[in-house]
N, C-alpha and C positions, 0 to 999 in steps of 0.2 A: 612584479607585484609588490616588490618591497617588504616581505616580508622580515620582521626583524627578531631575530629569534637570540637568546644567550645559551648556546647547545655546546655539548663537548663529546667526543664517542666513549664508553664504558662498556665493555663486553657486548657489541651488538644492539646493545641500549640507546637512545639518548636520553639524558637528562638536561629538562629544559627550566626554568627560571618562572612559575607562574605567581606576577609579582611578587611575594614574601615567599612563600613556598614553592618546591621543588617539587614536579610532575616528572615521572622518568614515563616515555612514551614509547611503546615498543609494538612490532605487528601480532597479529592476531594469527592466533593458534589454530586452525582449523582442522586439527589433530586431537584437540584439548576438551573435555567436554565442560574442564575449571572453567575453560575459556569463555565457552558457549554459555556457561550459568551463571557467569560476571556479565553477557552482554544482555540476557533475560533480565537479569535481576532489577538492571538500570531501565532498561525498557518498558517492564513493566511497575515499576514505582513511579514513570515518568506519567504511563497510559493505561491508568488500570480498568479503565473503560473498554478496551479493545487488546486483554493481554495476549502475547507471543508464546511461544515456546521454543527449547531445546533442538524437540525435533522437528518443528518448521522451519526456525534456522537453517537447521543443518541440510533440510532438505531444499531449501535457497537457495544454499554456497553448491551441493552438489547438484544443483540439474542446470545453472548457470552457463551461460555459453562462451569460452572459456575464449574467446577469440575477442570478448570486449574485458576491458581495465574494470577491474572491479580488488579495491584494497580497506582493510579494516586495521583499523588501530586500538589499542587499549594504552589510557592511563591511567597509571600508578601513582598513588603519594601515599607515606608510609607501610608500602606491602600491600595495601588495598586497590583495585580497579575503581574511579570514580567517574572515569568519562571514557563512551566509546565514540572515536570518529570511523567514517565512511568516507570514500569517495570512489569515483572511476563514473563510465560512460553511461547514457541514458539508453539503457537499451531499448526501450519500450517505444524508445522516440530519437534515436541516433543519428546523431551527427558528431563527423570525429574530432571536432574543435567543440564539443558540448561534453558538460560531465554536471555531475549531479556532486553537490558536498553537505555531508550529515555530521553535524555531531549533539551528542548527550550527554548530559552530564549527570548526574545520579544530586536529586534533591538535596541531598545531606552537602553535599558538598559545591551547590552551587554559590557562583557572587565571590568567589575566591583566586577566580583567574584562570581555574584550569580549562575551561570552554574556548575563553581567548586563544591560548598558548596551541591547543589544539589546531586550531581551526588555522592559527597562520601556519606551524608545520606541514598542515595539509596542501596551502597554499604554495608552499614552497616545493613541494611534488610535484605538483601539477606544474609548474611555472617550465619545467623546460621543454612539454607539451603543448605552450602556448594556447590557453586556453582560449574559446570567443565567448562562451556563455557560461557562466556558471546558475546551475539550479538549485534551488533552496523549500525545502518547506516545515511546516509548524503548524501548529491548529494557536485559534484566534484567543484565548486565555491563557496562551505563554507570551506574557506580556513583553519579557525580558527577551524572546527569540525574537521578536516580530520585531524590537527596536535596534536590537541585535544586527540583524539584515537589513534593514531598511538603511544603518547609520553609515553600512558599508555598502550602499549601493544598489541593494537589493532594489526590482518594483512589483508587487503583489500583478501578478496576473490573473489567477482566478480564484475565486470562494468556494469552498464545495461542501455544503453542509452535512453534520453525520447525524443521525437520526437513529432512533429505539425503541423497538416495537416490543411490548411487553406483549407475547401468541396468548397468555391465557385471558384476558381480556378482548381477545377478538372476536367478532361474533360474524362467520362467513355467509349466515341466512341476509343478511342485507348486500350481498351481492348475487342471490342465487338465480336471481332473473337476468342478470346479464350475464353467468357464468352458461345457465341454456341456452339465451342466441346466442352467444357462441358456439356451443356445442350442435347449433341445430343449421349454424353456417356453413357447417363442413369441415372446423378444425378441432382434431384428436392434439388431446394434451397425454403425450407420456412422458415415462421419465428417463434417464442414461441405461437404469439397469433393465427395463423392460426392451428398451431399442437394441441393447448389445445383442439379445436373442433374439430378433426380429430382422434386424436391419446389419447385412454383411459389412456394407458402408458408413457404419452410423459413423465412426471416427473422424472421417475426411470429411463428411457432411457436415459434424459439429463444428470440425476445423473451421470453414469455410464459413459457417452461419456466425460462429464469432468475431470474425474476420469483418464480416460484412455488416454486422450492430457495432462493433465495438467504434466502427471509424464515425458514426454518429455521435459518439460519446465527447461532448466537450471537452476540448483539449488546447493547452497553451500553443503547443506544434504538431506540427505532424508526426501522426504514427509510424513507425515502424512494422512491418510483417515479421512476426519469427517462423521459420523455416516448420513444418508439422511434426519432425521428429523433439523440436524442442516444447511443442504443445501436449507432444504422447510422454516427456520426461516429465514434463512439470507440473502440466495441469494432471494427466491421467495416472500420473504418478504420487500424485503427494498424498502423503498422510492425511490431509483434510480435509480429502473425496466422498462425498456420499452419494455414490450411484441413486439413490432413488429420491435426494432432494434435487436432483438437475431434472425440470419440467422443459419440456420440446414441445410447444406448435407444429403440427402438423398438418398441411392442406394437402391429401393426397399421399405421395412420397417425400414430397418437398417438407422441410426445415427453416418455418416462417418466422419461431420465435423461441425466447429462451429465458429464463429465470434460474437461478444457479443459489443456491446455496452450500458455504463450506462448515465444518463444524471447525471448532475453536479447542484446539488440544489441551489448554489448559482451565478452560471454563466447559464443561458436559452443560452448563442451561444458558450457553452462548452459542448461536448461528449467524454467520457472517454470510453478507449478500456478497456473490461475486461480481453478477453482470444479468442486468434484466433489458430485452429488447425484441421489437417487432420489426421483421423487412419491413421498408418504406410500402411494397406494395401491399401489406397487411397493415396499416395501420388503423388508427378510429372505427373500428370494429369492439373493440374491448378487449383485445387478445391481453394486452398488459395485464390488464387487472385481472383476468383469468388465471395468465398464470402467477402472479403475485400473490392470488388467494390461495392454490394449489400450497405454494410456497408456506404457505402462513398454516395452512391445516401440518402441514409435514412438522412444524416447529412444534405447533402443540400433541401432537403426536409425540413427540422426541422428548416429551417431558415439559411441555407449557415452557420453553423455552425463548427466550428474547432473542432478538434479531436485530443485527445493526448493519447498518448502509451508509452510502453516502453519495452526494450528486452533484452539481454543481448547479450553481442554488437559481438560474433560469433555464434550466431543463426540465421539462414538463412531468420528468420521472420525480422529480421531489414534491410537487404538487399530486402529484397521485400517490405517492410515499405518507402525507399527510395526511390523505383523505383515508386513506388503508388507517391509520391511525398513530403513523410513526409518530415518537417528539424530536424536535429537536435539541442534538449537545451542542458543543462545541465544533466552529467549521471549520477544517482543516483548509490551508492557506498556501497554494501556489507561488513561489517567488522567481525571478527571473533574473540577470547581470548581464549584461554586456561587459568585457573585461577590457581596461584601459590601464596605463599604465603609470596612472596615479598614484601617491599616497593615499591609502585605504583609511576613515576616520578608527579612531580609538571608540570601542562601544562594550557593554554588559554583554558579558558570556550567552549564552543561548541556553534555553530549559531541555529542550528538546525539538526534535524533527521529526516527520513522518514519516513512518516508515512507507515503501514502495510497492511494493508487493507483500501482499497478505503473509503471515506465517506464523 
């Protein structure tokens, strides 16, 4: 990859050369909670639209399935953390010559080099792995990311717009006539925490109903299945579970459809969509928008709370996303590399990346 880097070792350190100034880059402490609120801090002054937390984080790194490459960096310039890199394997969509590469850099100190410096020591990781694909993303107002990747090779695979629903301006009486044929179809809408006491199986059902929406879900490649004990660590474990905002489709016993909402640890009038979807054989019936409104009454419930999403922008869910009355923000932005073994062009640091997974 040719990464060219001016490094020297110092107690476990390195310190690297970022043009004029010196970046000492070291790994990430995942012991440390200094650590965990250097890498909040930059994530959310980068995305204060959609902020993180501490213990999302934390709850990320431990339910993680420890058997894929997953490594984080922090750097330093004068004692300060001003850029976090990421990388390791796409677990969500795995392939063992594929990895996924992040890095941030905290506003204050962008345009100074330290994105660059980053991002080729990352390179220089991965390089004795011989990568085939490197993944990249950004939302579409980080001007500097998108030229960033694009000047090294990057090619935009997909758009996925994020959208925000302000719940106390919703008015669910304009869906109430098709939330009754629904209900007069024969499908019961409950929620995770009415199913747990109901339903012996609800676990392995929702497993399996995720499983089977999610692979609908526009995607650059193919998904990956994670194993159900890593579904009961992650999903049924995180702190940003709200049993009674997850609405289930119901025809019978069967698990036709699903709408998820998490709450957002550091925003209480922030609700984040997980994943909204109908089996193939339940669809154009209106089950979506049934349970979407379900979804929308829970927010205002929870305090007229906003709710943010996002879809990729020719899936019929962002079209029904708008009509519910999301807006649209900024869309976040799929990238993709084939890795050759070219000289890489010289480009502007990057603003930021998406994060992956909710947290």
């Amino acid at each position: 990859m040719n990464a060219k880097l001016n490094s020297k070792r110092k107690n476990s350190t390195l310190e690297l050369k970022s043009r004029e100034k010196e970046m000492k880059i070291r790994p990430f402490d995942f012991e440390s909670d200094k650590d965990y609120e250097a890498l909040v801090a930059i994530a959310n002054a980068l995305e204060p639209d959609i902020p993180s937390s501490v213990t999302g984080w934390k709850h990320y790194d431990r339910s993680r399935d420890a058997k894929y490459l997953h490594q984080r960096l922090l750097g330093e310039y004068e004692g300060e953390v001003v850029a976090v890199g990421m990388y390791g394997h796409t677990t969500w969509s795995f392939k063992p010559d594929k990895y996924f590469v992040r890095v941030m850099v905290h506003p204050k100190a962008q345009r100074q080099g330290f994105g660059n410096t980053l991002y080729d020591f990352i390179l220089e990781q991965l390089e004795p792995r011989e990568p085939r694909l490197l993944i990249g993303f950004t939302r579409e107002h980080f001007t500097d990311a998108i030229r960033f990747l694009e000047n090294r090779g990057y090619k935009k695979v997909m758009r996925v717009p994020v959208s925000r629903l302000e719940s106390a301006t919703f008015d669910a009486e304009r869906f109430a006539e098709k939330l009754e044929r629904v209900a007069n179809s024969g499908i019961a809408i409950k929620t995770m925490a009415q199913l747990r006491e109901e339903d012996p199986e609800w676990k392995r059902k929702l497993y399996e109903l995720e499983w089977e929406l999610v692979q609908d879900v526009p995607t650059p490649d193919t998904l990956t299945k994670r194993p159900f004990e890593q579904f009961e660590k992650q999903t049924l474990g995180s702190p940003n579970l709200l049993p009674d905002a997850w609405f289930v489709a119901l025809d019978g016993d069967k698990y036709v459809g699903l709408s998820v909402l998490w709450r957002n640890l550091s925003n209480s009038k922030l609700l984040e969509t997980g994943l909204t979807g109908v089996a193939r054989s339940h669809r154009r019936r209106g089950i979506a928008t049934a349970l979407k409104v379900h979804a929308i009454r829970y927010a205002q419930e929870y305090g007229n709370a906003a709710i943010v999403t996002d879809n990729e922008e020719n899936n019929p869910m962002f079209q029904l996303n708008l009509q519910l009355g999301f807006k649209p923000l900024p869309a976040a932005l799929d990238y993709m590399k084939e890795v050759n073994d070219g000289d890489e062009a010289e480009a502007e640091e990057p603003d930021s990346e998406r994060v992956v997974s909710p947290v």
